[in-house]
DSSP file (Angstrom, degrees, kcal/mol; ACC not computed):
  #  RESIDUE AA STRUCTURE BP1 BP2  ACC     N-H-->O    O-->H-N    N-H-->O    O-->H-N    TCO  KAPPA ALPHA  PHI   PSI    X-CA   Y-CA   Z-CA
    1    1 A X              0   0    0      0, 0.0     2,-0.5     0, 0.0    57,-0.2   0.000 360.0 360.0 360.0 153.2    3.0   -9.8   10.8
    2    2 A X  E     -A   57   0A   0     55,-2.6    55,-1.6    57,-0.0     2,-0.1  -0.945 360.0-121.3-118.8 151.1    3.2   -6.2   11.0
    3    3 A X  E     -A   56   0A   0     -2,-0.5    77,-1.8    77,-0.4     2,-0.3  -0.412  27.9-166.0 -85.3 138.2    1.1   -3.6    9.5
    4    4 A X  E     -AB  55  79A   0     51,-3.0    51,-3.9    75,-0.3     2,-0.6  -0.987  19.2-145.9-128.6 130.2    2.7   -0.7    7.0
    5    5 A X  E     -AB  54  78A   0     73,-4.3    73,-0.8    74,-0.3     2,-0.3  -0.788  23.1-166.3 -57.5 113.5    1.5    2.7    5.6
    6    6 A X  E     -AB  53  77A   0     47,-4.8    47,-1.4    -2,-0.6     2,-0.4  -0.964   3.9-159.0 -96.0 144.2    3.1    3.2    1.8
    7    7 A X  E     -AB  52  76A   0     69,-2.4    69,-1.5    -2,-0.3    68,-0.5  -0.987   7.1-161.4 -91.1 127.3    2.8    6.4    0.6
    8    8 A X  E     -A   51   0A   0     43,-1.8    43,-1.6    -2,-0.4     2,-0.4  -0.818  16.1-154.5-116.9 147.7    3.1    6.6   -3.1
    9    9 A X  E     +A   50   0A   0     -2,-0.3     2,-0.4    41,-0.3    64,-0.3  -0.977  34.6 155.8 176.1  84.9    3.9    9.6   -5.0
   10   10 A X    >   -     0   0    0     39,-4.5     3,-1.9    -2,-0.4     2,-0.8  -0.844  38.7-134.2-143.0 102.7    2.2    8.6   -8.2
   11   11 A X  T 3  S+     0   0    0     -2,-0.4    38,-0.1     1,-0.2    39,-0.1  -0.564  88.2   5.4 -79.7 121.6    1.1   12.0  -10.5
   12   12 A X  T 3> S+     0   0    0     -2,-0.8     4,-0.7    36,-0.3    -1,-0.2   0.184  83.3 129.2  81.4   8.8   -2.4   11.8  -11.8
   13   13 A X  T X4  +     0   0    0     -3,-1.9     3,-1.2     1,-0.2    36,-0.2   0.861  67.5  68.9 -52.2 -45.5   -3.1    8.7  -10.0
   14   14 A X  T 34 S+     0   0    0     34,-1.6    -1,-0.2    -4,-0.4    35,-0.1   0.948  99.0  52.5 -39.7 -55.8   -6.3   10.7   -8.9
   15   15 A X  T 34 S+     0   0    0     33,-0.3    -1,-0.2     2,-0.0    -2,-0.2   0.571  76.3 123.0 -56.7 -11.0   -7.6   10.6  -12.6
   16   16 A X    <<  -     0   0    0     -3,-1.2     2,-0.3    -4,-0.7     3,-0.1   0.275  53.6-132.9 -35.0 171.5   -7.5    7.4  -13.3
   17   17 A X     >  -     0   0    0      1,-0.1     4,-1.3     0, 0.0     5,-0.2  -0.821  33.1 -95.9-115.2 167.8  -10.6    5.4  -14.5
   18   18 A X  H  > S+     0   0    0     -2,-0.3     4,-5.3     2,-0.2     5,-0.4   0.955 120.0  58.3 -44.9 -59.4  -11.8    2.1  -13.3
   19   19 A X  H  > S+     0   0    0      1,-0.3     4,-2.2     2,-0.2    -1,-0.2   0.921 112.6  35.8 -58.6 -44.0  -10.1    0.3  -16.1
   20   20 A X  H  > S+     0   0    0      2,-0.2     4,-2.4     3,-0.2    -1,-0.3   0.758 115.3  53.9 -81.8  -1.3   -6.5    1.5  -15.4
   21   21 A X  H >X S+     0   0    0     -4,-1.3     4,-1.8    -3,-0.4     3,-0.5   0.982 114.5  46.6 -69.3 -54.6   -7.1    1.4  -11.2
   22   22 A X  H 3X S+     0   0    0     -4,-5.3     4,-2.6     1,-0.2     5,-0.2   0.960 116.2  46.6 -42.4 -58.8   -8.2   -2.5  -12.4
   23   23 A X  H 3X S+     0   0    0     -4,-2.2     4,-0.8    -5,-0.4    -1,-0.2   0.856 113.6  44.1 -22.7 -69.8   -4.8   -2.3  -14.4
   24   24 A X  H <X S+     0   0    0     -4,-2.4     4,-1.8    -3,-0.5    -1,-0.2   0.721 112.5  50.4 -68.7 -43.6   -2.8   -1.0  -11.6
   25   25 A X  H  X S+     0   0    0     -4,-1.8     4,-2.2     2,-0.2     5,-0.4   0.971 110.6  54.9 -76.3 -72.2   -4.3   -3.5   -8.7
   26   26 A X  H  X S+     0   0    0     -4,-2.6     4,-4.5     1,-0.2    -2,-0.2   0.778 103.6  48.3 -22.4 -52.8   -3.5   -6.2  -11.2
   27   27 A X  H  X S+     0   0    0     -4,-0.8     4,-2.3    -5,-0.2    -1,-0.2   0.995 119.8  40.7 -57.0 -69.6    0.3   -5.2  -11.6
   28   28 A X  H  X S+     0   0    0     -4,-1.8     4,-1.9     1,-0.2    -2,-0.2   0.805 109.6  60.8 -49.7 -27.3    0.5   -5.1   -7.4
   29   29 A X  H  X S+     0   0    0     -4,-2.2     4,-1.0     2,-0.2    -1,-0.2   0.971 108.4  46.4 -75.7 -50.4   -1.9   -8.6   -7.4
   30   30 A X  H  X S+     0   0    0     -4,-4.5     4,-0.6    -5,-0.4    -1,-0.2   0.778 113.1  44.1 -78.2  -5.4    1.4  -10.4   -9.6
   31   31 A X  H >X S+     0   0    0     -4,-2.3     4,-3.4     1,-0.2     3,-1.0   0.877 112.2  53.8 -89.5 -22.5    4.4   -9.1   -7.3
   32   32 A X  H 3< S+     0   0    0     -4,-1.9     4,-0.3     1,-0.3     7,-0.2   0.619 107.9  54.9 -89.2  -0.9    2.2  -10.2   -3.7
   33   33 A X  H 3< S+     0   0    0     -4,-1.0    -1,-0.3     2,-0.2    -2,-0.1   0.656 113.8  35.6 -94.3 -10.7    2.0  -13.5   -5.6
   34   34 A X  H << S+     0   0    0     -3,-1.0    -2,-0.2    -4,-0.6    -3,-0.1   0.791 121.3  50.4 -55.9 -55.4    6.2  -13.7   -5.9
   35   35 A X  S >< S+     0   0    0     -4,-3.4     3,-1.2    -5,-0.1    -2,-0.2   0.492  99.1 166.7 -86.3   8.4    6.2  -12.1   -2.8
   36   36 A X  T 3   -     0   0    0      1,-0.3    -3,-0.1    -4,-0.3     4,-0.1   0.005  57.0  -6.9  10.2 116.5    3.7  -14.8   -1.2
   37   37 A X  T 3  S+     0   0    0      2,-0.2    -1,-0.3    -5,-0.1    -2,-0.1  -0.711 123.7  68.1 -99.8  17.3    2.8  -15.6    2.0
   38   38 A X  S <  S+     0   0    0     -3,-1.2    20,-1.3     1,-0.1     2,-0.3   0.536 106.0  37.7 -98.2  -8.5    5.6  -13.1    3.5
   39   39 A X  E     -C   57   0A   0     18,-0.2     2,-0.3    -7,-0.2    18,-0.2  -0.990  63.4-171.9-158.9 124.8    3.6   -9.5    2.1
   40   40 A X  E     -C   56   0A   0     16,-2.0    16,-1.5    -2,-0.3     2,-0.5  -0.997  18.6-145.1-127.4 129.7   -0.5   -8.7    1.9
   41   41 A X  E     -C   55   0A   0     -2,-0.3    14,-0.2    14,-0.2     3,-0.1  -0.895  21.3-179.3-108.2 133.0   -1.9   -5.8    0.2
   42   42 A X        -     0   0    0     12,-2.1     2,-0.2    -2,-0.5    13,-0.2   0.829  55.5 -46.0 -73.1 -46.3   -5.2   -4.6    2.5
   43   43 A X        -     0   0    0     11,-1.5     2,-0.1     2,-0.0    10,-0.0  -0.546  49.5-133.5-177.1-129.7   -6.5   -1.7    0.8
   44   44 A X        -     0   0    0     -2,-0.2     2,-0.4     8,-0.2     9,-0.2  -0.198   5.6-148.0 153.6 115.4   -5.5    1.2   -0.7
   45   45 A X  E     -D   52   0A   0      7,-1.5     7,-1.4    -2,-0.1     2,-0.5  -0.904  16.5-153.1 -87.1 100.0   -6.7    5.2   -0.6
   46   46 A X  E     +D   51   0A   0     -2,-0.4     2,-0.3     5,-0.2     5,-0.2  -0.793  19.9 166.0-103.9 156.8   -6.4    7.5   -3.5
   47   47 A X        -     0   0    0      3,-2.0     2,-0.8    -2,-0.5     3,-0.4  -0.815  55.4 -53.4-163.4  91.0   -6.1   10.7   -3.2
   48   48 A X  S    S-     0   0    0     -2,-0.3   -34,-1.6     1,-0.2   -36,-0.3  -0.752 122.7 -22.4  99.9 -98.3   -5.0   13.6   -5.5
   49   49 A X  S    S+     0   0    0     -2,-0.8   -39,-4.5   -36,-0.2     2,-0.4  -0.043 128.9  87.5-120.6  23.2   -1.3   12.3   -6.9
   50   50 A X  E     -A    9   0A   0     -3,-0.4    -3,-2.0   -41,-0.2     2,-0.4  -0.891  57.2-163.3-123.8 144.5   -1.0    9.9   -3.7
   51   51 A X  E     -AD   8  46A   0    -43,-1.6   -43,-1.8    -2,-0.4     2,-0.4  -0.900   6.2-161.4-127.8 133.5   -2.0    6.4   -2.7
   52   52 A X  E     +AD   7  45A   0     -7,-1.4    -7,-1.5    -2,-0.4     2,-0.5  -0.957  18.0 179.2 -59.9  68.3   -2.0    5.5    0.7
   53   53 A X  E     -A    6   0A   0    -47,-1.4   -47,-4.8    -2,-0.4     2,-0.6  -0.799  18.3-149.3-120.4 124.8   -1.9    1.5    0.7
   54   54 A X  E     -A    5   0A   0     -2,-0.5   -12,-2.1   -49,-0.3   -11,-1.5  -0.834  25.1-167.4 -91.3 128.0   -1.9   -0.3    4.2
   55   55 A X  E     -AC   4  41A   0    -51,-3.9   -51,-3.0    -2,-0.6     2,-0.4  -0.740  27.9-131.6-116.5 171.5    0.2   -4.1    4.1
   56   56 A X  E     +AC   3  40A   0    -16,-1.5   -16,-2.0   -53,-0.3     2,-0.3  -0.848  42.1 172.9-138.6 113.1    0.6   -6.6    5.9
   57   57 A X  E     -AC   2  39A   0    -55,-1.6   -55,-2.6    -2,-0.4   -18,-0.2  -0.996  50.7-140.5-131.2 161.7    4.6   -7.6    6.3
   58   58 A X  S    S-     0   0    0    -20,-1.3     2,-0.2    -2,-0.3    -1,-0.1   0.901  99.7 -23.9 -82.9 -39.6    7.1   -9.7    7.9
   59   59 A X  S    S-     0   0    0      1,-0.1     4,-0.5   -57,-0.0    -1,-0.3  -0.919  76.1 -92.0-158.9 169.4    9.5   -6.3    7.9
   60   60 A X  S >> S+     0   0    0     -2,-0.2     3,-2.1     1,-0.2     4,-0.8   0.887 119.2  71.5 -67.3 -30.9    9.5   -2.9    5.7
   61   61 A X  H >> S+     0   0    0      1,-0.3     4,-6.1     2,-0.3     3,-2.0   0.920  96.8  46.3 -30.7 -71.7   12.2   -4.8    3.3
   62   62 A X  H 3> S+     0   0    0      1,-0.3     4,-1.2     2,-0.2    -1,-0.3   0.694 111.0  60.4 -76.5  -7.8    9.5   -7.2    2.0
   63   63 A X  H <> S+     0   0    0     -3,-2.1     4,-0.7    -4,-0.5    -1,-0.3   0.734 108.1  39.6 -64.6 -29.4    7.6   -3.9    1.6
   64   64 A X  H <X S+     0   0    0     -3,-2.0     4,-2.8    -4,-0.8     3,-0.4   0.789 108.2  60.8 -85.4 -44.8    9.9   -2.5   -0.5
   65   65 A X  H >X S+     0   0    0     -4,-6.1     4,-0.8    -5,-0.2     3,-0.5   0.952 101.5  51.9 -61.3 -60.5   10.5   -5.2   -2.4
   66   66 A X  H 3X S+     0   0    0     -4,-1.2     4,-2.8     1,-0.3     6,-0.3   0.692 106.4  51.5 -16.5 -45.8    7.3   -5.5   -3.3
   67   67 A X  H 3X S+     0   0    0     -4,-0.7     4,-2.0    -3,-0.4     5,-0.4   0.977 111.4  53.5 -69.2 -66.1    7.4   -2.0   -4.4
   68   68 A X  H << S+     0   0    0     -4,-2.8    -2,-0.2    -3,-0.5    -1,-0.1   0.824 113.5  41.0  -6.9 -81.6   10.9   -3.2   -6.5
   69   69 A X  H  < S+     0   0    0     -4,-0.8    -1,-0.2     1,-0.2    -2,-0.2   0.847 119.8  45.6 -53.7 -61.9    9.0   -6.1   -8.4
   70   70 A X  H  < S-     0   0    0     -4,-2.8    -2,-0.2    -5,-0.2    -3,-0.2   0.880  97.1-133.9 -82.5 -77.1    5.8   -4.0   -9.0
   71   71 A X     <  +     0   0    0     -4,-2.0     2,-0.3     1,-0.6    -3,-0.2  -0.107  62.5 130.4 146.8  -9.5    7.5   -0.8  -10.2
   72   72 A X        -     0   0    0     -5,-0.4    -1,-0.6    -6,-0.3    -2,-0.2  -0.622  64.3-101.2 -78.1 132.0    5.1    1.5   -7.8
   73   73 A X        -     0   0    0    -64,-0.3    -1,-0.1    -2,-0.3    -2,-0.1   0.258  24.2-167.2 -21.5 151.1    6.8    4.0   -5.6
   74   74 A X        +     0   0    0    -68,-0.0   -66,-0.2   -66,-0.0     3,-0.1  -0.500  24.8 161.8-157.6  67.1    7.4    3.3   -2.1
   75   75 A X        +     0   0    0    -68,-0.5     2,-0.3     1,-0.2   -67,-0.2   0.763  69.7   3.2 -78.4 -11.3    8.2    6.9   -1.5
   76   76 A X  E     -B    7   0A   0    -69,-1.5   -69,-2.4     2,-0.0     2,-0.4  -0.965  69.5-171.0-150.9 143.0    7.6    6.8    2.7
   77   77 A X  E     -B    6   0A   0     -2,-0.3     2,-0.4   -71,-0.2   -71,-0.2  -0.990   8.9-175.3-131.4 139.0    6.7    3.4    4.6
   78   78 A X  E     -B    5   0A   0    -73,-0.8   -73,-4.3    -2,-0.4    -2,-0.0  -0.990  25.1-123.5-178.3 111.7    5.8    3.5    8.0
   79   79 A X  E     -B    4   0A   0     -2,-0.4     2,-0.5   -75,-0.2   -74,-0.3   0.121  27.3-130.5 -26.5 147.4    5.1    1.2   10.4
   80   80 A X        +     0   0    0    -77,-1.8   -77,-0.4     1,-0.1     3,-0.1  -0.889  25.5 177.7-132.7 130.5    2.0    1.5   12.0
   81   81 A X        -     0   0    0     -2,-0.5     2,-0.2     1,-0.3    -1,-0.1   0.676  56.3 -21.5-109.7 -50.6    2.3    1.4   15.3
   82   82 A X        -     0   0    0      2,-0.0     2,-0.3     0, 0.0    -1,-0.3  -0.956  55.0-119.8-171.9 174.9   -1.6    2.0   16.8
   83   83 A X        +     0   0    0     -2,-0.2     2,-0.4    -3,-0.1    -3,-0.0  -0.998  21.5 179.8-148.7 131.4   -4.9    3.3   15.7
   84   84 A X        +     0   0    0     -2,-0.3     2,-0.3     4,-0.0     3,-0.1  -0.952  14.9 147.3-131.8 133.0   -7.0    6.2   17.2
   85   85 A X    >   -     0   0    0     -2,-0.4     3,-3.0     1,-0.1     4,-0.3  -0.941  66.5 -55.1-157.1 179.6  -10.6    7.6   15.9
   86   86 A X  G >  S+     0   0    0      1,-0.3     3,-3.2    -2,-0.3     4,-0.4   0.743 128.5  55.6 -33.4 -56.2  -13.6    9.1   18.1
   87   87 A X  G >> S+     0   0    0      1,-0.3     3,-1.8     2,-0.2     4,-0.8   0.760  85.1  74.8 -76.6   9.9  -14.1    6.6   20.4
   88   88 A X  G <4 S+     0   0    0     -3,-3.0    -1,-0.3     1,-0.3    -2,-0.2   0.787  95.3  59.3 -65.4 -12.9  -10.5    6.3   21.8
   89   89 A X  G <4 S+     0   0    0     -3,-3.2    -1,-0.3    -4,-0.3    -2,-0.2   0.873 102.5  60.1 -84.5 -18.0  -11.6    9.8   23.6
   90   90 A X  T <4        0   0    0     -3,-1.8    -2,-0.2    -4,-0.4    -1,-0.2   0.783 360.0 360.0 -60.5 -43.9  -14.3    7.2   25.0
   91   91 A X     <        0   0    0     -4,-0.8    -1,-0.3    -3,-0.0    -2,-0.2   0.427 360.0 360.0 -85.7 360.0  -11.9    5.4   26.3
């Protein structure tokens, strides 16, 4: 499988509370079980009016669908390609 950024474009997603984040991961938890074993959601960073959620997919299509089923944005998706932090200057 290959790994994808979504960016999501969701305003006031920063504010949330526990109970709608719970809310919101729930909603994502019943499209990756339609979209089942072909799409995995890993983790997800919010931040401001954005989330930042890395998947797991067979192509960006079954990323988007996801996004389709769910009803959350999938305003940029992005391969990801490789991964650099401090010690890559190590290497």
């Amino acid at each position: 499988m290959k790994k994808f950024m979504i960016e999501r474009e969701m305003p006031g997603v920063g504010g949330l509370g526990s109970d709608d984040l719970a809310g919101a991961a729930a909603k994502s938890c019943d499209a990756l079980r339609e979209l089942a074993p072909r799409v995995q959601w890993q983790y997800s960073y919010v931040a401001g009016d954005k989330t930042f959620c890395v998947y797991l997919a067979e192509d960006a299509s079954d990323v988007r669908k996801h996004s389709e089923i769910s009803g959350f944005p999938a305003d940029t998706v992005n391969e990801i390609t490789g991964m650099i932090d401090p010690t890559t200057a190590d290497a």
